[in-house]
mmCIF file of the N, C-alpha and C atoms, coordinates in Angstrom:
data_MODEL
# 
_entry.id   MODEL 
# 
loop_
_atom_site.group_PDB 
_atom_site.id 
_atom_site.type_symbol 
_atom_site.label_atom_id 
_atom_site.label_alt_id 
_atom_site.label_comp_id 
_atom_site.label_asym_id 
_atom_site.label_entity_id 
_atom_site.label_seq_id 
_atom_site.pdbx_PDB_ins_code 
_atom_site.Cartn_x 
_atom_site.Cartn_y 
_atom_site.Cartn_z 
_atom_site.occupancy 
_atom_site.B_iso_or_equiv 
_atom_site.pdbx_formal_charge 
_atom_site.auth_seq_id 
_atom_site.auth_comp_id 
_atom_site.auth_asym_id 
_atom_site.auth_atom_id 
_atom_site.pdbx_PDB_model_num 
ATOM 1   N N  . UNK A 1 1  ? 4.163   17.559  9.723   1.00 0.00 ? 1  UNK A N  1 
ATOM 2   C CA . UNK A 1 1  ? 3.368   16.467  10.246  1.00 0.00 ? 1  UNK A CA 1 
ATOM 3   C C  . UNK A 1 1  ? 3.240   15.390  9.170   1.00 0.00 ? 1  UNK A C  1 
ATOM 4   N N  . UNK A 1 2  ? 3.536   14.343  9.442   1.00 0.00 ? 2  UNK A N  1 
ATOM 5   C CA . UNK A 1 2  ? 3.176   13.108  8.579   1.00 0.00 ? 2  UNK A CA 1 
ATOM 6   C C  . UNK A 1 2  ? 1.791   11.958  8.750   1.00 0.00 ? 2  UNK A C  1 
ATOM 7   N N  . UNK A 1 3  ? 1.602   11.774  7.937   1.00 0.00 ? 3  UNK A N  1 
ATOM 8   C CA . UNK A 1 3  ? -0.028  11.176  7.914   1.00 0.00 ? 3  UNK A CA 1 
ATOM 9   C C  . UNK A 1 3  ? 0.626   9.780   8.468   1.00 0.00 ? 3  UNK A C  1 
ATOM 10  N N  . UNK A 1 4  ? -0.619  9.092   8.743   1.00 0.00 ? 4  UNK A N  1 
ATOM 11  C CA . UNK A 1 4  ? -0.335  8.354   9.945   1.00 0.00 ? 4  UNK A CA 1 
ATOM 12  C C  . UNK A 1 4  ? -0.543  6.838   9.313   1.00 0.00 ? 4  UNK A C  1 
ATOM 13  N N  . UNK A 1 5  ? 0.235   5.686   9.272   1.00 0.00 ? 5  UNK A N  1 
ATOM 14  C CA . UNK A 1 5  ? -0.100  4.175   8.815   1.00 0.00 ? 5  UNK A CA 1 
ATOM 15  C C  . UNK A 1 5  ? -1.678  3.802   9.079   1.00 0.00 ? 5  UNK A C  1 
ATOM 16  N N  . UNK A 1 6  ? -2.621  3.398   8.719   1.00 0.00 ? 6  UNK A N  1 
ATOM 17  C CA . UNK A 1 6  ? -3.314  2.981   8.294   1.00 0.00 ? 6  UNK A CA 1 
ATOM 18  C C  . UNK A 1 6  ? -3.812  1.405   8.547   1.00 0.00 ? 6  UNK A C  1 
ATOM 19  N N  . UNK A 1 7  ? -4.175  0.827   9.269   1.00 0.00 ? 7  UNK A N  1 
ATOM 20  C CA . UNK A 1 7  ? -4.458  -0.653  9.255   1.00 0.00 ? 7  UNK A CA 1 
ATOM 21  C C  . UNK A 1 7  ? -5.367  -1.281  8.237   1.00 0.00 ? 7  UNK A C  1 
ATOM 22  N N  . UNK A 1 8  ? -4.753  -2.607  7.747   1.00 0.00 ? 8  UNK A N  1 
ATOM 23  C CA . UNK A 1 8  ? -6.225  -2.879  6.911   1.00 0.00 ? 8  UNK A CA 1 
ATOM 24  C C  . UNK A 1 8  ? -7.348  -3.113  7.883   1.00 0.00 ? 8  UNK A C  1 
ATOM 25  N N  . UNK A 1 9  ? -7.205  -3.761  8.888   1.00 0.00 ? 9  UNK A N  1 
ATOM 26  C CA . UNK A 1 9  ? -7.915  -4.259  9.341   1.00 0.00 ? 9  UNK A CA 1 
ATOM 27  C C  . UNK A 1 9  ? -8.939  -3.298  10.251  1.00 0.00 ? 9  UNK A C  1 
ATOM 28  N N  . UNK A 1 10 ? -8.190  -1.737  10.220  1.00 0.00 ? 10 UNK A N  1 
ATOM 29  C CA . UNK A 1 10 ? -9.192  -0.929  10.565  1.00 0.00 ? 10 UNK A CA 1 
ATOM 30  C C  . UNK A 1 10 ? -10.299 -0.008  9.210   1.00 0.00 ? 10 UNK A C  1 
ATOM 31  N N  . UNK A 1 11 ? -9.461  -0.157  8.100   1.00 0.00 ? 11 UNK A N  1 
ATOM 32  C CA . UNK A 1 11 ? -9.946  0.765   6.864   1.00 0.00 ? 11 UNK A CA 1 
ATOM 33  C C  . UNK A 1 11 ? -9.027  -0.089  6.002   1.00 0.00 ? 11 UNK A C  1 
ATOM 34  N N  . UNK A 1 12 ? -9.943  0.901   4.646   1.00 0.00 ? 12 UNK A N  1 
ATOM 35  C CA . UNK A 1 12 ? -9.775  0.723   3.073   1.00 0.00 ? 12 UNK A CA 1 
ATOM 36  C C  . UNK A 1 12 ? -9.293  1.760   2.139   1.00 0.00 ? 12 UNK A C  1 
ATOM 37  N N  . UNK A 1 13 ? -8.517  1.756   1.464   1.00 0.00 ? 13 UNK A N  1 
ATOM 38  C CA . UNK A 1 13 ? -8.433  3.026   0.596   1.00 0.00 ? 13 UNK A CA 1 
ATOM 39  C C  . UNK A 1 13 ? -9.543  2.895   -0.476  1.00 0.00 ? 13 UNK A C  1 
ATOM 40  N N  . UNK A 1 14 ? -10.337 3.972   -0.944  1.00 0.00 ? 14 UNK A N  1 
ATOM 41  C CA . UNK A 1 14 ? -10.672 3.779   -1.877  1.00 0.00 ? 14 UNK A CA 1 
ATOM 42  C C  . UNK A 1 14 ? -10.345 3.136   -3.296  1.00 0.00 ? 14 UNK A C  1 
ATOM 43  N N  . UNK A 1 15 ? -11.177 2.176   -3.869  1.00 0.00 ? 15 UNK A N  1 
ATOM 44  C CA . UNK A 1 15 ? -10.490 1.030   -4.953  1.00 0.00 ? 15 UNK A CA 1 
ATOM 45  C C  . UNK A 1 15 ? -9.947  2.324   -6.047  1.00 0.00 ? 15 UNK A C  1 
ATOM 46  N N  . UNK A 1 16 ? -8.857  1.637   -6.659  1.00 0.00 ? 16 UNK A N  1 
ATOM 47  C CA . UNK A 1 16 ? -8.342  1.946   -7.690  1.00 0.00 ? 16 UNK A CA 1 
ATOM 48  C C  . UNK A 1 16 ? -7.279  3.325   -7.361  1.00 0.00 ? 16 UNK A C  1 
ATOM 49  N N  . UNK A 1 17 ? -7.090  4.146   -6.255  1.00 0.00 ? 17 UNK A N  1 
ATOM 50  C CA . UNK A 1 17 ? -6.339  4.795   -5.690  1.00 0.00 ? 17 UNK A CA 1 
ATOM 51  C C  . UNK A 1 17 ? -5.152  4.281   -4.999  1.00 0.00 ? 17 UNK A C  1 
ATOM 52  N N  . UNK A 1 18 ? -3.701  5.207   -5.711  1.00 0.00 ? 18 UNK A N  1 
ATOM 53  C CA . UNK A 1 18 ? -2.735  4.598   -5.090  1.00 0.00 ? 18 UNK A CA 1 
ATOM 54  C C  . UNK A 1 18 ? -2.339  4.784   -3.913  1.00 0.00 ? 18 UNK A C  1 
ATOM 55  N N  . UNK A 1 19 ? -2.026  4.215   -3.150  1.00 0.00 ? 19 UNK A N  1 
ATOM 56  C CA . UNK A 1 19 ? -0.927  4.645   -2.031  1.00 0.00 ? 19 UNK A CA 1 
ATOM 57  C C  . UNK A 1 19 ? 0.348   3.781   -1.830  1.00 0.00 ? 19 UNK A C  1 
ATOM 58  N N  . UNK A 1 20 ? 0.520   4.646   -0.375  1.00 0.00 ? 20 UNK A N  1 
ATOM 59  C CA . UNK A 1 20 ? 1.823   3.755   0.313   1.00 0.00 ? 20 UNK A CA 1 
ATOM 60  C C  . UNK A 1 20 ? 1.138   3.195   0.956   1.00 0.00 ? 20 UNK A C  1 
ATOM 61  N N  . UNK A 1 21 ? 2.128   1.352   0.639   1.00 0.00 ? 21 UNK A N  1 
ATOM 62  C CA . UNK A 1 21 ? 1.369   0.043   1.566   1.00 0.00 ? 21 UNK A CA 1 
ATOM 63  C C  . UNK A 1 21 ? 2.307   -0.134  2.375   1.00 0.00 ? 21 UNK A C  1 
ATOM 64  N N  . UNK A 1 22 ? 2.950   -1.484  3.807   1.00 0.00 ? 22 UNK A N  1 
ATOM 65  C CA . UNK A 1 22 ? 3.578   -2.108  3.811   1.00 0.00 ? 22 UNK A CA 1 
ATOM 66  C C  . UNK A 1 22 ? 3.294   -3.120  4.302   1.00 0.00 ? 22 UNK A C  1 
ATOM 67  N N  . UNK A 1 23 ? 4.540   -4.046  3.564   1.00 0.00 ? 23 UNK A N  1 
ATOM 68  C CA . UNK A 1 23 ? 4.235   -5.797  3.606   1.00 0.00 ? 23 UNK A CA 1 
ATOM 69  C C  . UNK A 1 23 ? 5.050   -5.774  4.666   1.00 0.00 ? 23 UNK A C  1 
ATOM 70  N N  . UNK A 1 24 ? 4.460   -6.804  5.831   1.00 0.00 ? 24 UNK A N  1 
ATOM 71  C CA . UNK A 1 24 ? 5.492   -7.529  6.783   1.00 0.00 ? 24 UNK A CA 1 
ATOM 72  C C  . UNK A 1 24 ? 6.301   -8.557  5.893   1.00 0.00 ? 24 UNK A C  1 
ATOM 73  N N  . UNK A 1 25 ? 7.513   -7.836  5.936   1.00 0.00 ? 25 UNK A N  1 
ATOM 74  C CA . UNK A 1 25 ? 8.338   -9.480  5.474   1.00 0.00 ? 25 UNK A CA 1 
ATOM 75  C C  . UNK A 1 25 ? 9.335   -9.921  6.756   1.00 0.00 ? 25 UNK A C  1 
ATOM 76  N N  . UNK A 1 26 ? 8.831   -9.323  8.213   1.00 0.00 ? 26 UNK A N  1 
ATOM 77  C CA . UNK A 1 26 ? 9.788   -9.809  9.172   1.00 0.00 ? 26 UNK A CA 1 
ATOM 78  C C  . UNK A 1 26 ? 9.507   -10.957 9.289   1.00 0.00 ? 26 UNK A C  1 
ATOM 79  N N  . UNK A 1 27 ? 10.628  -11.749 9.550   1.00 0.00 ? 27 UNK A N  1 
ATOM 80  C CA . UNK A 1 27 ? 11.318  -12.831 9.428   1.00 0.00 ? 27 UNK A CA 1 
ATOM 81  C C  . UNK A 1 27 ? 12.387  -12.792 10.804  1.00 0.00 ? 27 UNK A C  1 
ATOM 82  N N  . UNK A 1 28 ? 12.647  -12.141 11.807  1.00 0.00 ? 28 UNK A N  1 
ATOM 83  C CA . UNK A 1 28 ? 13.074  -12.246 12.703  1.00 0.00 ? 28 UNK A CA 1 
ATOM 84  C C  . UNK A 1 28 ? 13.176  -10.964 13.674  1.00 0.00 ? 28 UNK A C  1 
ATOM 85  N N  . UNK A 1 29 ? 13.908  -10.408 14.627  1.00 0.00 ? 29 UNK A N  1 
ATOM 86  C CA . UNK A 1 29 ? 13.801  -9.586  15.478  1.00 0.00 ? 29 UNK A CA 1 
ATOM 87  C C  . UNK A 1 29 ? 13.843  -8.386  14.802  1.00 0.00 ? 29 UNK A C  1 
ATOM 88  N N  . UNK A 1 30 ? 13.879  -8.067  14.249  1.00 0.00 ? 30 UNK A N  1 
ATOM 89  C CA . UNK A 1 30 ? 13.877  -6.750  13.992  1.00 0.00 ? 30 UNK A CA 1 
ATOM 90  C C  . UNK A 1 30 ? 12.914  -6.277  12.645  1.00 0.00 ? 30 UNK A C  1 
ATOM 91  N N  . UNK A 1 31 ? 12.448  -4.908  11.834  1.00 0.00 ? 31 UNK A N  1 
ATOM 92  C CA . UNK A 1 31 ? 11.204  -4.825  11.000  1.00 0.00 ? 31 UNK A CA 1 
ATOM 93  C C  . UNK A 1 31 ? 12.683  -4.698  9.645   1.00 0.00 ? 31 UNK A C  1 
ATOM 94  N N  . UNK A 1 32 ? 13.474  -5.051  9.068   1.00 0.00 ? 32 UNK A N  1 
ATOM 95  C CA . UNK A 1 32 ? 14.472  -5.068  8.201   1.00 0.00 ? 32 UNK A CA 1 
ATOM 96  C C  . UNK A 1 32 ? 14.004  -6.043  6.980   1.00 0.00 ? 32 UNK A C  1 
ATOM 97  N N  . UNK A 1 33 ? 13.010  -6.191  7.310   1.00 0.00 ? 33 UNK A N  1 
ATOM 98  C CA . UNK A 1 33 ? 12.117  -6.883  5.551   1.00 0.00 ? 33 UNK A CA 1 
ATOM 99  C C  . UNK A 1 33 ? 11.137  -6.810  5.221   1.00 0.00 ? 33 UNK A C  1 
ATOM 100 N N  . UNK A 1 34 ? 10.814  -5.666  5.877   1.00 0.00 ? 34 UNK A N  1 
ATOM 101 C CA . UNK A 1 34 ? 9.014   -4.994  5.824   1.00 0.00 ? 34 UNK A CA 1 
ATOM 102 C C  . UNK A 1 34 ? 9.158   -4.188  4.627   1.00 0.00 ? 34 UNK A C  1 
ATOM 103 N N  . UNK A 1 35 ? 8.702   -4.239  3.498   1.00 0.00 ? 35 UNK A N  1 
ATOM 104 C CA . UNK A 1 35 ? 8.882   -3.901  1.969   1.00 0.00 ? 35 UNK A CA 1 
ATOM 105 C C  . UNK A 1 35 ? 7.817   -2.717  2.032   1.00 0.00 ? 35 UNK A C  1 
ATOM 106 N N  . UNK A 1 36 ? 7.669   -1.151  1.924   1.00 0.00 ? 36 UNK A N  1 
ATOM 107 C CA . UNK A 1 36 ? 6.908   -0.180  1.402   1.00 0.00 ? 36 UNK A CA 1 
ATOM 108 C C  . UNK A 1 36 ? 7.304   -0.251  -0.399  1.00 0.00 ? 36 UNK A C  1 
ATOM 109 N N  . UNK A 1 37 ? 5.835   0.070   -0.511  1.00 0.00 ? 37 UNK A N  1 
ATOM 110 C CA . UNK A 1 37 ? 5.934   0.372   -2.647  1.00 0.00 ? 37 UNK A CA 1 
ATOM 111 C C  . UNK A 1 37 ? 4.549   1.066   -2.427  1.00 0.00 ? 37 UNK A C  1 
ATOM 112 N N  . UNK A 1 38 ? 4.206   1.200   -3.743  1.00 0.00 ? 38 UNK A N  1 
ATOM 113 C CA . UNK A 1 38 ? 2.869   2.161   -4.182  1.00 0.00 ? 38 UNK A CA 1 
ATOM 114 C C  . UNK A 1 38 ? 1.866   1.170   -4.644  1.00 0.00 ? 38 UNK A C  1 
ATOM 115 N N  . UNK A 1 39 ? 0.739   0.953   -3.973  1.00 0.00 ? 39 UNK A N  1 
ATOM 116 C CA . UNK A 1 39 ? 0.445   -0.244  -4.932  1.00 0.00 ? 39 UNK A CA 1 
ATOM 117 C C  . UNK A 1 39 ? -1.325  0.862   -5.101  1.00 0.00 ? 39 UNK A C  1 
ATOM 118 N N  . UNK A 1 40 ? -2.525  -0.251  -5.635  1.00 0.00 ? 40 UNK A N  1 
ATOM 119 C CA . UNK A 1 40 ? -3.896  0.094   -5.475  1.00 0.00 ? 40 UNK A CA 1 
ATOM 120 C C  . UNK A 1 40 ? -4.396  -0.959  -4.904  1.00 0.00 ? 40 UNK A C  1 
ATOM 121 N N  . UNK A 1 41 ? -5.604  -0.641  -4.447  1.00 0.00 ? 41 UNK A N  1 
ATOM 122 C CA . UNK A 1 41 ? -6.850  -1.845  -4.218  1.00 0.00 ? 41 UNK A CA 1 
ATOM 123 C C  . UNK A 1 41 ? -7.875  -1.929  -5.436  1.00 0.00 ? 41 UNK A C  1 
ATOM 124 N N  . UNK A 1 42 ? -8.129  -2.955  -5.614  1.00 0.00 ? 42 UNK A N  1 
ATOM 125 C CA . UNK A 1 42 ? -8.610  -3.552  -7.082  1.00 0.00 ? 42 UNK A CA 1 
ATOM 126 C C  . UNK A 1 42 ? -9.792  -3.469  -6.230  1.00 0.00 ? 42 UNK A C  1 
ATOM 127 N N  . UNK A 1 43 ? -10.944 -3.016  -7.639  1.00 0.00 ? 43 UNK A N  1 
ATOM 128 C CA . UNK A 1 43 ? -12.538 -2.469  -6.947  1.00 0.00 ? 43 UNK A CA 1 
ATOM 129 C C  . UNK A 1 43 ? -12.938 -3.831  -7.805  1.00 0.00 ? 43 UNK A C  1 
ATOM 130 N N  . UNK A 1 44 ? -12.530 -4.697  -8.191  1.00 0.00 ? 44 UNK A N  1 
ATOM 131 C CA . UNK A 1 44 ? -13.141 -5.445  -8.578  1.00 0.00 ? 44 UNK A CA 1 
ATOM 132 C C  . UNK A 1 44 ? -13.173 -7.238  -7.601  1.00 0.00 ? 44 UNK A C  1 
ATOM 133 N N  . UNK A 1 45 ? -11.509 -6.850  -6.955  1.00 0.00 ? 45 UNK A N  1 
ATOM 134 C CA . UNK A 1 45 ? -11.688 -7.932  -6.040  1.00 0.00 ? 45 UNK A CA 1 
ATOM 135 C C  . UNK A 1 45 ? -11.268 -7.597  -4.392  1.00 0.00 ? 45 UNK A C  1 
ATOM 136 N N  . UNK A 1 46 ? -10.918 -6.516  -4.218  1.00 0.00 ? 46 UNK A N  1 
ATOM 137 C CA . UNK A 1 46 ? -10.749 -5.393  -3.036  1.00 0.00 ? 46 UNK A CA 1 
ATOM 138 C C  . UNK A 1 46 ? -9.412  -5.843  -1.901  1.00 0.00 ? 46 UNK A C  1 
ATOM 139 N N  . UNK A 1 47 ? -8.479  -6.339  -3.218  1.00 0.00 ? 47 UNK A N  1 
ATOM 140 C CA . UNK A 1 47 ? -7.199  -7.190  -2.826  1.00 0.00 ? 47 UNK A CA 1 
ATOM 141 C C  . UNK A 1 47 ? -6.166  -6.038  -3.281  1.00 0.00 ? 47 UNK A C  1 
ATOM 142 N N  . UNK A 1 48 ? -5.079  -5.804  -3.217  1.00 0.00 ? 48 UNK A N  1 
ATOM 143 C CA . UNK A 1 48 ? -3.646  -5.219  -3.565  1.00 0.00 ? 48 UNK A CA 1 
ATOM 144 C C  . UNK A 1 48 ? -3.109  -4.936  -4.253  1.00 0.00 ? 48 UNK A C  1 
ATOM 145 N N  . UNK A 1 49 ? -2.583  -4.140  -5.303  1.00 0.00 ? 49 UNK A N  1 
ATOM 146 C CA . UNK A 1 49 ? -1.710  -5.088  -6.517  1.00 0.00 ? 49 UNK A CA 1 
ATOM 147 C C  . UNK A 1 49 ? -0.625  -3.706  -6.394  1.00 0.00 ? 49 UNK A C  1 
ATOM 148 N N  . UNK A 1 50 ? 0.306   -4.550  -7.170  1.00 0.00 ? 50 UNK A N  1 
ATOM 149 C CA . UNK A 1 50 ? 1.733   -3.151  -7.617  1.00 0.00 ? 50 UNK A CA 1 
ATOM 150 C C  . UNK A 1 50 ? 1.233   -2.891  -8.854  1.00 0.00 ? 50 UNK A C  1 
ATOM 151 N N  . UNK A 1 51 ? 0.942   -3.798  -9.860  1.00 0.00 ? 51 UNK A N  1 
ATOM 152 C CA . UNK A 1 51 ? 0.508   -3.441  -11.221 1.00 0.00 ? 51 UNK A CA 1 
ATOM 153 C C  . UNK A 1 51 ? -0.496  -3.208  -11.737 1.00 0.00 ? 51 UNK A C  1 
ATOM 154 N N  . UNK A 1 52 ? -0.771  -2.282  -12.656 1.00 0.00 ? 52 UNK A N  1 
ATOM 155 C CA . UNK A 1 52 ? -2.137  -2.402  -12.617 1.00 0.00 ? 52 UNK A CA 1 
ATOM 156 C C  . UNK A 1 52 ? -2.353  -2.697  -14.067 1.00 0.00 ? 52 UNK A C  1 
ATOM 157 N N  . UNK A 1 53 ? -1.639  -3.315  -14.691 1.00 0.00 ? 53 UNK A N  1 
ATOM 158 C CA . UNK A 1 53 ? -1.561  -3.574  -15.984 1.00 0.00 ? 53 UNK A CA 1 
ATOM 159 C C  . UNK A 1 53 ? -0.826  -5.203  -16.174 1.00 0.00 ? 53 UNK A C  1 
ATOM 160 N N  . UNK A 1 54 ? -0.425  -5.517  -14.753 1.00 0.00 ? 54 UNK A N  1 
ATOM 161 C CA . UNK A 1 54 ? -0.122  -7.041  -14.567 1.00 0.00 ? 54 UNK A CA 1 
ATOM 162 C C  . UNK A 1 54 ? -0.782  -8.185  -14.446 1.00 0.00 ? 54 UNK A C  1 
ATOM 163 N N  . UNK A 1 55 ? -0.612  -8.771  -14.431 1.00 0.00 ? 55 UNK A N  1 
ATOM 164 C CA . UNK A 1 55 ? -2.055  -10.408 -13.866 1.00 0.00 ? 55 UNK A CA 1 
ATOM 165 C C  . UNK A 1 55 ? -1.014  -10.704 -12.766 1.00 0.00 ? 55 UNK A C  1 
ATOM 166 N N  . UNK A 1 56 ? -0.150  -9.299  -11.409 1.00 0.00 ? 56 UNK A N  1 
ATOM 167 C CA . UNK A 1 56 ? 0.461   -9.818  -10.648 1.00 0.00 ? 56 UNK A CA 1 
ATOM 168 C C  . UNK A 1 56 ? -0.153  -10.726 -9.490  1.00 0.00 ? 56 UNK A C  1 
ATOM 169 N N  . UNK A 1 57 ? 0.246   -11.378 -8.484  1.00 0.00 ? 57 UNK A N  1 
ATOM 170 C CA . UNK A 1 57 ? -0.256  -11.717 -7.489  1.00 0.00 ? 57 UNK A CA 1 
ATOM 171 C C  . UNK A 1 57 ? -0.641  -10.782 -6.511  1.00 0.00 ? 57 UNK A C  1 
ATOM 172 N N  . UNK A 1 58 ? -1.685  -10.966 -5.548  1.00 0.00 ? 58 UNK A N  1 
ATOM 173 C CA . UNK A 1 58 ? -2.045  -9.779  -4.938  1.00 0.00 ? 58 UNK A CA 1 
ATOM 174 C C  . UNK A 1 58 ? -0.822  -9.607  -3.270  1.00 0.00 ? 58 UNK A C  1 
ATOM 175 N N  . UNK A 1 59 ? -0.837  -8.459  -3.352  1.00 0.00 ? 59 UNK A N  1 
ATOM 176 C CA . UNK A 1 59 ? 0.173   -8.161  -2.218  1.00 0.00 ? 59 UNK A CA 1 
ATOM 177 C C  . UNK A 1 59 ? -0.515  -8.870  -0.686  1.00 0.00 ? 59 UNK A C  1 
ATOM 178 N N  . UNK A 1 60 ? 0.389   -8.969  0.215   1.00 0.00 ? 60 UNK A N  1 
ATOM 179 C CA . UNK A 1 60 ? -0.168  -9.461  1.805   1.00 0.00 ? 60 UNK A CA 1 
ATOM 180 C C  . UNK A 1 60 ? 0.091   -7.886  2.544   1.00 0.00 ? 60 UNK A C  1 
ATOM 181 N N  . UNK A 1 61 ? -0.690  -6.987  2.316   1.00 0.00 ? 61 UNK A N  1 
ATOM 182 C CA . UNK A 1 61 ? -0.629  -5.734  3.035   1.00 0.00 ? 61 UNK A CA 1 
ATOM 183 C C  . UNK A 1 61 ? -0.921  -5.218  4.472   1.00 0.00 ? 61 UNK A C  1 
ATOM 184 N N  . UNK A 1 62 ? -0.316  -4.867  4.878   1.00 0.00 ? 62 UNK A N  1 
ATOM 185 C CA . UNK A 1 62 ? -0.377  -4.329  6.746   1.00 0.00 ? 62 UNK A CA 1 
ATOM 186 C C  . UNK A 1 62 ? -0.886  -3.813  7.073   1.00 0.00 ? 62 UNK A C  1 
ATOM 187 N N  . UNK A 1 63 ? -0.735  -2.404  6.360   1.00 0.00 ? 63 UNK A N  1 
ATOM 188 C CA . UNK A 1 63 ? -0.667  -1.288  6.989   1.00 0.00 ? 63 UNK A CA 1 
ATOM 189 C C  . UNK A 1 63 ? -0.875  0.105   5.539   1.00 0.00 ? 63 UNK A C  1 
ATOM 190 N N  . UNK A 1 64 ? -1.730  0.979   5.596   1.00 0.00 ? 64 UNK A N  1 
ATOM 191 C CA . UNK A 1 64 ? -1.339  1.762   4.030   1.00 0.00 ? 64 UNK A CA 1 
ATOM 192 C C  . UNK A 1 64 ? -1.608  3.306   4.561   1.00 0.00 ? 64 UNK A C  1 
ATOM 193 N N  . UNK A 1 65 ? -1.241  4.272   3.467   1.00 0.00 ? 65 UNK A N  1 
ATOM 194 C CA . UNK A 1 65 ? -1.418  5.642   3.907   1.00 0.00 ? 65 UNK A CA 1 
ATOM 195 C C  . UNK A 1 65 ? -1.354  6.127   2.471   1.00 0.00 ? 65 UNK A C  1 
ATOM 196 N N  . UNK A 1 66 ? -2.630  7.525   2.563   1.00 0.00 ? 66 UNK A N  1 
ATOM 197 C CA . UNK A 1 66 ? -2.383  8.055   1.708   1.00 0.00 ? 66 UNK A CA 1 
ATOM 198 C C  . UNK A 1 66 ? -1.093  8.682   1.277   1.00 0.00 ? 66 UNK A C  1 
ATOM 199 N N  . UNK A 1 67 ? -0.744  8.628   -0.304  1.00 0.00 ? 67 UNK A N  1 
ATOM 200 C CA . UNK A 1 67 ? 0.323   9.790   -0.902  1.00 0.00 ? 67 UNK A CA 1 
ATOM 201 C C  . UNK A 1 67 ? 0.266   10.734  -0.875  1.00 0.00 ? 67 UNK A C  1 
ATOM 202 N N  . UNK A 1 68 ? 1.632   11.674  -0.574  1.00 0.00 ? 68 UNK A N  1 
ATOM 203 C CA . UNK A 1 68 ? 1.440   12.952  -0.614  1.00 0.00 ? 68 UNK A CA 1 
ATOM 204 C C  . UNK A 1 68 ? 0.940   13.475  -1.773  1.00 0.00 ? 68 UNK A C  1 
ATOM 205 N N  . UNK A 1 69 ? 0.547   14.696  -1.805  1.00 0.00 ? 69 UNK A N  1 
ATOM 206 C CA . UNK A 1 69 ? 0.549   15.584  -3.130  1.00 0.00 ? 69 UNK A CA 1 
ATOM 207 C C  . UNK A 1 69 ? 1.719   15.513  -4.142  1.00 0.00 ? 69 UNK A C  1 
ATOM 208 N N  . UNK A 1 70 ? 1.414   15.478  -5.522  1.00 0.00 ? 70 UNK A N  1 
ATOM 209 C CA . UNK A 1 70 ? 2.472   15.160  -6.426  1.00 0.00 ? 70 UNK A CA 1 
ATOM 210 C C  . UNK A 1 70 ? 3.421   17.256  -6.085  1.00 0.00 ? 70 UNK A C  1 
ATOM 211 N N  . UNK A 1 71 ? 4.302   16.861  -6.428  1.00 0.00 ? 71 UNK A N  1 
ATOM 212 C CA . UNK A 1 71 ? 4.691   18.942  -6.470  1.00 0.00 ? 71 UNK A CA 1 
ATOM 213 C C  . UNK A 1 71 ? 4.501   19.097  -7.466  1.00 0.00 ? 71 UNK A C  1 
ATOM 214 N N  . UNK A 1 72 ? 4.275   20.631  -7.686  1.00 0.00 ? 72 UNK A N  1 
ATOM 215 C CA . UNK A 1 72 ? 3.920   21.747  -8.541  1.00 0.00 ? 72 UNK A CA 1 
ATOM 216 C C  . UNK A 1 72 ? 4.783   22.116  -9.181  1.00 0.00 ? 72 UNK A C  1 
ATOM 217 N N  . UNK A 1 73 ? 4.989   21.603  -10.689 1.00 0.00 ? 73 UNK A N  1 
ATOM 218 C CA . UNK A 1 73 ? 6.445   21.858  -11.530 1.00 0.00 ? 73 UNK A CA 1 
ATOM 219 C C  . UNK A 1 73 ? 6.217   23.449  -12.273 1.00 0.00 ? 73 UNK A C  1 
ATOM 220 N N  . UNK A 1 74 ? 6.896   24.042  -12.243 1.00 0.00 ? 74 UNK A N  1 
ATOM 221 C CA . UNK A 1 74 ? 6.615   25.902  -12.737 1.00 0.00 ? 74 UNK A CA 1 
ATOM 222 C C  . UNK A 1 74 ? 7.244   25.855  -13.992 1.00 0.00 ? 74 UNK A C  1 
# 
């Protein structure tokens, strides 16, 4: 079972926790520029970022879901 996309506009991840986001970058018929990455929500301005060590611009986010569990290296 896979966890399910996330709206911003219905919820928030908790600030400073990463997940999977995605950006609409459609640009025409089909979803072929919709960009997934790992980003956080900044608890200080409750906006996006990929970096968290950048002065990047904040992402235009869709949609987010928690990450799986990291695996268990033996």
């Amino acid at each position: 079972m896979y966890p399910e996309w996330i709206s911003v506009k219905d919820a928030l991840p908790e600030p400073t926790t990463e997940v999977l986001v995605a950006i609409d970058g459609h640009r025409g018929p089909s979803w072929s520029n919709t960009i997934m990455l790992v980003a956080y929500m900044s608890a200080a301005d409750h906006k996006f970022y990929e970096e968290r060590h950048d002065k990047s611009e904040p992402l235009d986010v869709s949609f987010w879901m928690p990450l799986p569990p990291f695996p268990e290296y033996n």
